[in-house]
N, C-alpha and C positions, 0 to 999 in steps of 0.2 A: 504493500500500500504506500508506502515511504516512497518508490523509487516512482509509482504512477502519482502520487501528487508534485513529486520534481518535475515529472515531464510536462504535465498539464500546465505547470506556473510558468515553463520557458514557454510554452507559446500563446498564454493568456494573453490579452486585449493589452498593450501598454496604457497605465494611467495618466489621464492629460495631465499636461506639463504647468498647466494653468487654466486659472479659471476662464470664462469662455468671457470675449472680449469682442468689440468692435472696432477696428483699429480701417480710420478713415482720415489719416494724414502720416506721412511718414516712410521712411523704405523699408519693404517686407519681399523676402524673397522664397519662392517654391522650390525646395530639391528634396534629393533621399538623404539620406542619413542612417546609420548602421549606430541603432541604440542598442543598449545590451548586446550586438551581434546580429543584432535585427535589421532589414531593410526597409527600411518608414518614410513614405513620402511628408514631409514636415513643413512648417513655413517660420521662416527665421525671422526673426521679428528687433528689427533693428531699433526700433523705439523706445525700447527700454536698454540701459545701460545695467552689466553686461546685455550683448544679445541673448531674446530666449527664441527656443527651439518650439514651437507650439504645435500642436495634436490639431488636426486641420476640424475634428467636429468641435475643437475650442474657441473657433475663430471666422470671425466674417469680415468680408474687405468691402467697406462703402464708397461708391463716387457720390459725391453729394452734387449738389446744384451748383458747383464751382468746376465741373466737369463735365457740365452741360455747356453742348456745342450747337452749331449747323453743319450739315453736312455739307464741304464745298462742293462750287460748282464743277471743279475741275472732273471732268471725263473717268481719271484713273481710281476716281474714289465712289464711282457707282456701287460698286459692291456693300457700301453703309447705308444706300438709303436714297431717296430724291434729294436731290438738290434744296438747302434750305430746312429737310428735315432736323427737330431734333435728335442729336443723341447725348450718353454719357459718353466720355472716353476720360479711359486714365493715360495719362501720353508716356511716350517714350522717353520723354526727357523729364525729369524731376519737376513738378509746380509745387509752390508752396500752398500747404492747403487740400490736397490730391493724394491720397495712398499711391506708393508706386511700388508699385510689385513688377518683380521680376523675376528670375530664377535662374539656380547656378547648382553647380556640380562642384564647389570646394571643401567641401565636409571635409577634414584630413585623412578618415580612411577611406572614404568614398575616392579621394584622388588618387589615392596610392594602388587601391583593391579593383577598379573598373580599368577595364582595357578597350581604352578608346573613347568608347564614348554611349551615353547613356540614351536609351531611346523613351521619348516624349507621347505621350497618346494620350486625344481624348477620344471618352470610350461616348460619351452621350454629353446632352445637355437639358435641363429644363429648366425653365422660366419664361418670364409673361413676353419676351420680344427674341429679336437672333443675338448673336453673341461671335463677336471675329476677334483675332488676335492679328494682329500685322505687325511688320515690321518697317521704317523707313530705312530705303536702301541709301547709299551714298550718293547717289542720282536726285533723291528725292521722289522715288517713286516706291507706291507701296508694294510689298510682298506680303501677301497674305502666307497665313502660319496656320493658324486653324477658322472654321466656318460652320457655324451649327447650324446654317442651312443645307450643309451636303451632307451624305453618308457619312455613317461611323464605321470604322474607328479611324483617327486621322492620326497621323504622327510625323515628329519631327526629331530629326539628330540634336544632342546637345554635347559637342568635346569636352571632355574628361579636364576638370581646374578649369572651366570658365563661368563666367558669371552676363545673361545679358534682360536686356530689356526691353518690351516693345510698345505697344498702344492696344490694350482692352477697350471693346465697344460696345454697347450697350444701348436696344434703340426702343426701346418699354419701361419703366418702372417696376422695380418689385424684385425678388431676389432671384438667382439665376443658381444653379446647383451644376457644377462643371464635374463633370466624372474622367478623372484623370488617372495615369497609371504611369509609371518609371520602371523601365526595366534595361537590366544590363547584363554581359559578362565581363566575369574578375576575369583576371591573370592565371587564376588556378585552374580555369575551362568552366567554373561551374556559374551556374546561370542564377539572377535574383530580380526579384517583381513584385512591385505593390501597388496596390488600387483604391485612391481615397476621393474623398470628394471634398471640390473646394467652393464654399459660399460665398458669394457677392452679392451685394445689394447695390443697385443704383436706383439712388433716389433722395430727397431729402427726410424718407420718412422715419420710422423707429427700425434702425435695421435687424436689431434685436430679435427680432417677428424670425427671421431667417432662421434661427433656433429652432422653430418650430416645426419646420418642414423637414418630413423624414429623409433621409438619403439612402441611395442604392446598396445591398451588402458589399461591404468588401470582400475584395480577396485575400486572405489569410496571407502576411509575408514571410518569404521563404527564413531560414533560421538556418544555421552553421551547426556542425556534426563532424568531429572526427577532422577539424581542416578545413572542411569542404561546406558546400553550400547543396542542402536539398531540399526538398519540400515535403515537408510534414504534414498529411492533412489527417486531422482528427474528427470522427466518428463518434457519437456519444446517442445511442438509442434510448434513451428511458433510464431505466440502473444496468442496462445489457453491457457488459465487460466481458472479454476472451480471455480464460483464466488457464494459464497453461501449467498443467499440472506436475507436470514433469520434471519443470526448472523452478515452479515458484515463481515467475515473473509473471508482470502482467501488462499486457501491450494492447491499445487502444490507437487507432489507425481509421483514419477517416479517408476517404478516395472524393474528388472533387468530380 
């Protein structure tokens, strides 16, 4: 019984890092991070001194009405809307006043442990309007990154120790539930993935509300064994346990 409650506590749900907060000025950044050995998609939260590491069901990102735009008229930004439309957008470049969230791969073991580079997915979206991520090129033309108007799942490369930023758009009111995933291979060949969802509110109103809307299950993150990276998935039927008689162990094994 000793050795199946050790195993069940390594791969229990990590406790948030903090209380659930609305953080709507300031730099917050999306990556993984290897807590306990774990691979957790987290959002770093530069606002507070030290940086905290926050549990993404702890945390919601508002653009408020200081991030309400029009949409230009220029041709290359049909993609947000009519002309004139408005939206939210949090921009690529820092405003005071504006949450600017971006996302980076420099966790210190994340840098040392990924080979190459970390791939980006979003897996869905919900909320009351569409939802794009761009980037401004050096041209000044945008490149779209993701679009919750096309098929899922979309994904994008992120190099191993970089850190970048782009322009979140937002063209409704009300919170937007972005179902996101990170997954990469270490150095050692073996493979790691987690699947969380990150809240946003655009709008001036109580973002807090976002709280309250359920998000999709995650996917259990993979965990370390013997060096290596595998995937544990646990099974738990009722009190039904595989009691093997023989050795005295008792091993509990769930299949996704």
């Amino acid at each position: 019984m000793k050795l199946l409650a050790a195993l069940l506590l390594a791969v229990a749900p990590l406790a948030p890092t903090a209380e659930p907060v609305v953080i709507g000025n300031g730099h917050v950044d999306l990556g993984p991070k290897f807590v306990h050995g774990r691979w957790i998609v987290q959002l770093r939260d530069d606002t507070t001194d030290p940086a905290t590491w926050r549990d993404l069901d702890t945390v919601v990102l508002q653009a408020s009405g200081k991030a309400k735009i029009a949409v230009p008229t220029d041709p290359a930004y049909q993609f947000l809307g009519k002309p004139g439309q408005s939206i939210w957008v949090i921009p690529q470049v820092q405003q005071d006043g504006i949450v600017w969230p971006g996302w980076n791969t420099q966790d210190t073991e994340v840098a040392t442990r990924v080979d190459r580079e970390v791939t980006w997915s979003l897996e869905g979206v919900r909320g009351p309007g569409a939802f794009t991520l761009f980037l401004n090129s050096d041209f000044g033309k945008p490149q779209p990154v993701f679009d919750s108007r096309k098929p899922f799942p979309q994904q994008t490369g992120i190099d191993v120790n970089t850190h970048v930023h782009g322009n979140w758009t937002f063209d409704a009111q009300g919170t937007y539930l972005l179902d996101v995933a990170m997954t990469a291979k270490l150095t050692d060949g073996s493979s790691v993935t987690d699947r969380r969802t990150l809240r946003v509110y655009a709008g001036d109103g109580d973002a807090r509300t976002a709280f309250a809307t359920p998000t999709p299950t995650a996917v259990p993150a993979t965990v370390p064994e013997e060096g290596q990276r595998i995937e544990l998935w646990w099974f738990i039927a009722g009190a039904a346990v595989l009691v093997l008689v023989t050795t005295g162990f008792i091993v509990v094994r769930r299949r996704a």
